[in-house]
C-alpha positions as CSV (number, residue, x, y, z in Angstrom):
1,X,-68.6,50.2,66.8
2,X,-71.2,47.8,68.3
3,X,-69.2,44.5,66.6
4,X,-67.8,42.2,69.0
5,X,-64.1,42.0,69.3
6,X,-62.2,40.5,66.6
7,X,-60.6,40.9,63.3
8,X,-62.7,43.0,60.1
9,X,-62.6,44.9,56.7
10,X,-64.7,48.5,56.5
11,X,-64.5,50.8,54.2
12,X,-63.7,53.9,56.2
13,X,-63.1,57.7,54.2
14,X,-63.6,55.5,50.8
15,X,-60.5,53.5,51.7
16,X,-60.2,49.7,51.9
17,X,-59.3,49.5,56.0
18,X,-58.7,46.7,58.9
19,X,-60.2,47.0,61.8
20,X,-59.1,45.6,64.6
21,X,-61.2,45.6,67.9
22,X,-59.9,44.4,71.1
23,X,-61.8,44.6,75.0
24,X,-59.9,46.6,77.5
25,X,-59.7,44.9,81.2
26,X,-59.0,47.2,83.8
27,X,-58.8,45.9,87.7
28,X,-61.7,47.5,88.9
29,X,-63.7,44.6,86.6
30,X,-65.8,47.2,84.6
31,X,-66.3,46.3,81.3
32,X,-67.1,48.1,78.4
33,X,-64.2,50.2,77.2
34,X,-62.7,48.5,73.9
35,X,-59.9,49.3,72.3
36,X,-60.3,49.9,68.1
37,X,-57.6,50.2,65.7
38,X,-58.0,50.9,62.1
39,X,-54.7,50.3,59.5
40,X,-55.1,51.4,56.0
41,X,-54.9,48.2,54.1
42,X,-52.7,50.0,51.2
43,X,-50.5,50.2,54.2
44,X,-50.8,46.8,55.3
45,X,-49.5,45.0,52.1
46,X,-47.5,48.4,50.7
47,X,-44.0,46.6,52.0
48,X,-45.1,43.3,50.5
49,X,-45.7,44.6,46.8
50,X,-42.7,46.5,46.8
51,X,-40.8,43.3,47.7
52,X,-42.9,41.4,45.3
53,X,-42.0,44.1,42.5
54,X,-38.3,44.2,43.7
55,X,-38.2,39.8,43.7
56,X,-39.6,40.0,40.3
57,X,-37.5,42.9,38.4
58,X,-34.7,40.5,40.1
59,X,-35.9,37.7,38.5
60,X,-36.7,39.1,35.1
61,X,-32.9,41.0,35.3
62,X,-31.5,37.5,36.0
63,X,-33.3,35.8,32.8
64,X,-32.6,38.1,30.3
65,X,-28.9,37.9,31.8
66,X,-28.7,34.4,31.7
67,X,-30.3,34.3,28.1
68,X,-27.7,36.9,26.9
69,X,-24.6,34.8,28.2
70,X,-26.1,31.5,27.1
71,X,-26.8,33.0,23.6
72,X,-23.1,34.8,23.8
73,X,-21.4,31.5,25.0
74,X,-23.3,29.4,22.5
75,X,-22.1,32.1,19.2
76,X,-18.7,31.9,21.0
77,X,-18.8,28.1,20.7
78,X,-20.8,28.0,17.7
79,X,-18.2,30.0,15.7
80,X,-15.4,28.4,16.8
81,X,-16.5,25.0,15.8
82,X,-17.7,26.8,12.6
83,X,-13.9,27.5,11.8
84,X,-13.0,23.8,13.0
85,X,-15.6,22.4,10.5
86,X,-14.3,25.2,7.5
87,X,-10.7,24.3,7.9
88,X,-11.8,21.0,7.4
89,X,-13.0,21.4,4.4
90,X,-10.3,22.9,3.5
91,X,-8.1,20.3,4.0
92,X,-10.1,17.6,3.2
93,X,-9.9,19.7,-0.8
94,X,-6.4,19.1,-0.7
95,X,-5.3,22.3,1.4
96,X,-2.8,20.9,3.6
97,X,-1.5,24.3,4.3
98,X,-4.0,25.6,6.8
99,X,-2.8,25.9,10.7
100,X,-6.1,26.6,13.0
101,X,-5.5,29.6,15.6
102,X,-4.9,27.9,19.2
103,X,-7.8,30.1,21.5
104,X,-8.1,28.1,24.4
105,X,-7.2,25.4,26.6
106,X,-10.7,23.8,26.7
107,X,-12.7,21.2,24.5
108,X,-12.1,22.6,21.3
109,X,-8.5,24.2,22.0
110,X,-7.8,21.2,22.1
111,X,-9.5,19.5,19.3
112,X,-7.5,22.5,17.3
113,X,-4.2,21.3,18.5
114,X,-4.8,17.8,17.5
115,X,-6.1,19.0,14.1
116,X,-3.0,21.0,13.2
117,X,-1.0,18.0,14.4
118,X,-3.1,15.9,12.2
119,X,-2.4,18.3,9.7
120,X,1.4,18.5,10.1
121,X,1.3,14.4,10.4
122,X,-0.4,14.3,6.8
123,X,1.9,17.1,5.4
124,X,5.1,15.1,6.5
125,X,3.4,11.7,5.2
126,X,2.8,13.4,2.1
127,X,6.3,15.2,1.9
128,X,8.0,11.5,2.5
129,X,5.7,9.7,-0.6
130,X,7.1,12.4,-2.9
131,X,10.3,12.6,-1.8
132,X,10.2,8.8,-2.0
133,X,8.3,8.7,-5.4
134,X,11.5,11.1,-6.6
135,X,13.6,8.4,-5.0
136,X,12.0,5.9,-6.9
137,X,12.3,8.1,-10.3
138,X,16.0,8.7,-9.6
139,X,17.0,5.5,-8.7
140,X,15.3,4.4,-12.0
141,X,16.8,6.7,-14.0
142,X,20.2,5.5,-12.9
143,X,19.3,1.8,-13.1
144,X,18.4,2.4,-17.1
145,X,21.6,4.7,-17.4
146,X,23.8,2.0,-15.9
147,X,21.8,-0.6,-18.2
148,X,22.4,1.1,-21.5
149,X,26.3,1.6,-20.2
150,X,26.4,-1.8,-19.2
151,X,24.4,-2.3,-22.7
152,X,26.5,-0.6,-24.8
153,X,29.8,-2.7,-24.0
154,X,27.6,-5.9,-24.5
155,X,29.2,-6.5,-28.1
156,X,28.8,-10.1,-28.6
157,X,29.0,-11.5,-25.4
158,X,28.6,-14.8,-26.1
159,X,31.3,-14.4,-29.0
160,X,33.6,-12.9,-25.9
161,X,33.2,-15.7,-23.9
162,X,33.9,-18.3,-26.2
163,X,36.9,-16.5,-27.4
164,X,38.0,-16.4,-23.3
165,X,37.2,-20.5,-22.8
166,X,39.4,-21.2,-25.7
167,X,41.8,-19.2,-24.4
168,X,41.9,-20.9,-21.3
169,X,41.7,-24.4,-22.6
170,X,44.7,-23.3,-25.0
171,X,46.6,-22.4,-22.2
172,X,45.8,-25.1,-19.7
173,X,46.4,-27.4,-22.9
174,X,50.0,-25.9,-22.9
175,X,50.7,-26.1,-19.1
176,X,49.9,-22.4,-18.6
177,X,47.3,-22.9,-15.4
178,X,48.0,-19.5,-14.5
179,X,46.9,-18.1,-17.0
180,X,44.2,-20.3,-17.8
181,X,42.9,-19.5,-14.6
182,X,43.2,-16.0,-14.7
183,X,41.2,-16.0,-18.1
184,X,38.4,-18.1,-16.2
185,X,38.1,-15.6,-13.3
186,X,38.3,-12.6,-16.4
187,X,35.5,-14.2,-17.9
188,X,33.5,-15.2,-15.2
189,X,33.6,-11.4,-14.1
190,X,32.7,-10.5,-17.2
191,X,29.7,-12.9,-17.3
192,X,28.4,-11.4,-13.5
193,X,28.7,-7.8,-14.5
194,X,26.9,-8.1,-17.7
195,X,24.5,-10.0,-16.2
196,X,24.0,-7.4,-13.4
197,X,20.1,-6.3,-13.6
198,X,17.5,-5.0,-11.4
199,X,17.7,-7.3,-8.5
200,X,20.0,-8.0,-5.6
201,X,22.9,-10.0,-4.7
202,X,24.5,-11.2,-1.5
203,X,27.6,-10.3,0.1
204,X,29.0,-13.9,-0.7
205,X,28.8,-13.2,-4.3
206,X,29.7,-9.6,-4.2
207,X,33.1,-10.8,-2.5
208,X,33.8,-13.7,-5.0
209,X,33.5,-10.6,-7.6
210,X,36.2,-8.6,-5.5
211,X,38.2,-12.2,-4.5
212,X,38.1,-12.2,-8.7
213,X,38.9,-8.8,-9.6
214,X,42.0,-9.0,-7.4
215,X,43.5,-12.3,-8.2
216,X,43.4,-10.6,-11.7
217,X,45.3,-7.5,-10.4
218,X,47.7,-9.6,-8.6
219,X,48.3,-11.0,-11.5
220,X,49.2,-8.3,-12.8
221,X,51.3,-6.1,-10.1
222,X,52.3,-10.0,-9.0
223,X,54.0,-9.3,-5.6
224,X,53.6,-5.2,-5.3
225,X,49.7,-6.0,-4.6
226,X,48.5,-7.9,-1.2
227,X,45.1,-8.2,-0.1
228,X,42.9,-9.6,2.9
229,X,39.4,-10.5,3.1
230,X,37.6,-10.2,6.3
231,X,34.0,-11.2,5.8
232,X,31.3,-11.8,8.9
233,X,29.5,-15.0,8.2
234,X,26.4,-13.5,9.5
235,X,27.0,-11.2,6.5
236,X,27.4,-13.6,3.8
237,X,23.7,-13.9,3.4
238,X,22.6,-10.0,3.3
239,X,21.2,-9.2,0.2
240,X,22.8,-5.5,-1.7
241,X,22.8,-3.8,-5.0
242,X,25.3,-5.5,-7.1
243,X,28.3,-3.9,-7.9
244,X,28.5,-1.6,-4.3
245,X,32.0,-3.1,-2.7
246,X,34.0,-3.9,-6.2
247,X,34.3,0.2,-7.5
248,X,35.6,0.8,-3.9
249,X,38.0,-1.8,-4.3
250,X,39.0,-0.9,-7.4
251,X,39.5,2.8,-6.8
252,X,41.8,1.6,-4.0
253,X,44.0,-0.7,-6.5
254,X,44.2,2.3,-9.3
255,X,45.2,5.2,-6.7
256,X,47.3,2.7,-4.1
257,X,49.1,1.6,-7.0
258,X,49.6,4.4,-9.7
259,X,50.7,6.7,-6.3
260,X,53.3,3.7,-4.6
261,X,56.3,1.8,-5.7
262,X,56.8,-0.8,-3.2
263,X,53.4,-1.8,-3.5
264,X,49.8,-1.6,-1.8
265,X,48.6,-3.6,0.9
266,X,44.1,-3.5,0.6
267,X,41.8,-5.0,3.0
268,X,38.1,-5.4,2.8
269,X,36.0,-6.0,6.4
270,X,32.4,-6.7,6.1
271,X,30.3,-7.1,9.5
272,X,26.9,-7.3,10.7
273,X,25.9,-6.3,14.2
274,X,22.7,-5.0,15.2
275,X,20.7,-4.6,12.3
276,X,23.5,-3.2,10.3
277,X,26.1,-4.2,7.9
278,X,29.2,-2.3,8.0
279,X,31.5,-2.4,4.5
280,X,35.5,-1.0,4.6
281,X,37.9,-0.6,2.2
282,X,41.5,0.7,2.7
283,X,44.7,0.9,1.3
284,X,48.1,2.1,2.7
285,X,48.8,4.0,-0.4
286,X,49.6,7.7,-1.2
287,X,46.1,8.9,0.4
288,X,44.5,12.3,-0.6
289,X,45.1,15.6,0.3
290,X,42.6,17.4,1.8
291,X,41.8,19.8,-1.1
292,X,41.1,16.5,-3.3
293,X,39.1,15.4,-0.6
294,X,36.6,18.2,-0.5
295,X,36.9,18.1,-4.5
296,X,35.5,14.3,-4.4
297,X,33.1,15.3,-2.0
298,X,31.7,17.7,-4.0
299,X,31.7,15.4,-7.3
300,X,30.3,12.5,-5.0
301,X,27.6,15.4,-3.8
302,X,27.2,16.5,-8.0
303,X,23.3,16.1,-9.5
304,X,25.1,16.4,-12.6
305,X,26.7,13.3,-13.5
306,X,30.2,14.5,-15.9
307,X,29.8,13.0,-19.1
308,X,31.6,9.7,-19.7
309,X,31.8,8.9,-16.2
310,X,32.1,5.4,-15.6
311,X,30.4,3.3,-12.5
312,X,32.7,4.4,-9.8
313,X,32.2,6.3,-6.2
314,X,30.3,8.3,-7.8
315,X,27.9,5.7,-8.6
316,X,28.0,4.0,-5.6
317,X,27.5,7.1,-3.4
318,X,24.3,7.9,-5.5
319,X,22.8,4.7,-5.3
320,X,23.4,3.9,-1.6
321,X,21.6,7.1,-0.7
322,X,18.7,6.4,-3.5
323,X,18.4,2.8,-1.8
324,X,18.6,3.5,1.3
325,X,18.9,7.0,2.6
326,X,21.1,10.1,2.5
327,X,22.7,8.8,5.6
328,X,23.8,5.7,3.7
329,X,26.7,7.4,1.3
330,X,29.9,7.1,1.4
331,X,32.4,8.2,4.3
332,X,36.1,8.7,2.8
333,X,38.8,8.9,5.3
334,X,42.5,9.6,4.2
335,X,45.2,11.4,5.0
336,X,48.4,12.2,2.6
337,X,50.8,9.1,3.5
338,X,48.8,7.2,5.1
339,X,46.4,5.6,2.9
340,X,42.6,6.0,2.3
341,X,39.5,4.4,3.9
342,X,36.1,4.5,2.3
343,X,32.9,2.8,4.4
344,X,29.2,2.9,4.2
345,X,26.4,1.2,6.7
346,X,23.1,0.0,5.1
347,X,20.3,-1.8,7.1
348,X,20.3,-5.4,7.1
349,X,16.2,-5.7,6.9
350,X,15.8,-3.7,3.8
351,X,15.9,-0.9,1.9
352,X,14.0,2.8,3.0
353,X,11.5,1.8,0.6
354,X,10.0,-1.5,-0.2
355,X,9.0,-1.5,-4.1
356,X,12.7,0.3,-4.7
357,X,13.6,-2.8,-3.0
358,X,12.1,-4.9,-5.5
359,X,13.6,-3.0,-8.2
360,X,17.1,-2.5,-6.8
């Protein structure tokens, strides 16, 4: 009570207090009267803890939310990558069948997407080598049919031959150059077609084969058969399976002429344009009805091959699409009266596959 004014600390009724003490001035000048003011310190810093308590329940709250989302967003993450990783491994055992569930448009959404397009790529890689592995096997298969056909009728070739050159010498000895030449272009389509293998030959010589095999049927029907030629000279040089254009010409002769009195009139067109070569053959014989039509579309469409069929459309159709594609086959056109037309485009670069290429 006797302390000057100013700021202290008592311990008042056992309780920790602040005591304030301040001089009162009053006009008349008489000093003397103070003013004392004691606050419970409990009271004082009451408002403060409770702030202090509330700040750091706040705080706390906050942490253990924060660690609960980052441990829930890191499992979240973790098991999605988890299922990346597993269908993975999957795949990289062989499993080419597994298709990850899209769940998002972030990060790993989209490292899903491009996985399962990676997935599909691989499939439709692997899907193309065995289709083209079963091309190869096919295409093999027919190559070693046509050989042991081609085989079987090789009875002495070399005795044929020589029986064909001194038959041509006999008759050009005896002023018979018809005939003698006819027997040449006989045997010299003989000697190509048995000595067709595995390779390829060009247009050129494909069309001296047909150029041959119809100076020997004009020789034959003499006036009721005509024929034109219409060859691209870019084309000469593309390089085919042998015997491709001659069956078609052929089966044009047999059904123009069996089917027509006055005659048939065939013409071949070969072009090359864009990367493609374009082969027709037509005839203004009887044509085909449209029943027969879908009849040799279904035998040209057969997996059985009839037994003793001989290397026809059939055999081109098949061997076109083994070389080069199902688009590749033939394309008949006809019409009862008006004749047939039969045409197929192949690639100029090459075959669908590059070792069948080899092989023819």
């Amino acid at each position: 009570m006797y302390n000057a004014s100013g700021s202290y600390e008592s311990v008042i009724d056992d309780e920790a207090s602040k005591v304030l003490i301040e001089p009162l001035n009053t006009e008349s000048g008489v000093n003397g009267l103070r003013i004392i003011s004691i606050f419970s310190i409990d009271s004082i810093v009451s408002d403060a803890n409770r702030i202090s308590k509330l700040a750091m329940t706040v705080i706390i709250v906050s942490l253990l939310l924060a660690v609960i989302l980052i441990y829930s967003f890191s499992a979240l993450i973790s098991n999605r990558l988890l299922r990346l990783s597993k269908h993975i491994t999957k795949v990289g055992t062989g499993n080419l069948g597994v298709a990850m569930a899209i769940d998002g448009k972030d990060e790993i959404g989209q490292l899903s997407r491009q996985f399962n397009s990676m997935v599909g790529n691989v499939n439709d890689l692997m899907n193309e080598v065995q289709e083209s592995n079963e091309q190869k096997r096919l295409m093999e298969q027919k190559q070693n049919e046509i050989k042991f056909k081609m085989m079987a009728s090789q009875i002495n070739p070399h005795f044929l031959f020589n029986a064909l050159e001194s038959i041509r010498m006999e008759a050009h000895l005896k002023g018979e150059s018809e005939i003698a030449r006819i027997v040449r272009l006989l045997g010299k389509m003989m000697r190509s077609n048995l000595e067709v293998g595995s390779g390829k030959t060009t247009i050129k010589d494909e069309i001296e084969m047909v150029q041959c095999y119809l100076d020997i049927q004009k020789f034959r029907y003499e006036d009721r058969l005509k024929y034109e030629l219409q060859v691209d000279p870019d084309a000469n040089h593309v390089r085919i399976p042998p015997l491709i254009i001659q069956p078609l010409v052929e089966n044009a002769v047999i059904h123009g002429m069996d089917h027509k009195e006055e005659g048939t009139f065939i013409r071949v067109r070969v072009t090359a344009a864009e990367g493609m070569l374009h082969v027709i053959t037509e005839d203004n014989g009887a044509g085909i009805s449209l029943d027969r039509l879908k009849m040799i579309y279904g035998y040209l469409n057969d997996t059985d091959e009839k037994d003793g069929g001989r290397i026809g459309l059939r055999n081109v159709h098949v061997r076109l699409q083994l070389t080069y594609g199902p688009e590749a086959g033939l394309i008949i056109y006809s019409e009862p009266g008006t004749g047939t037309r039969i045409e197929f485009r192949i690639p100029t670069g090459g075959e669908k596959d590059v070792e069948s290429v080899n092989r023819g």
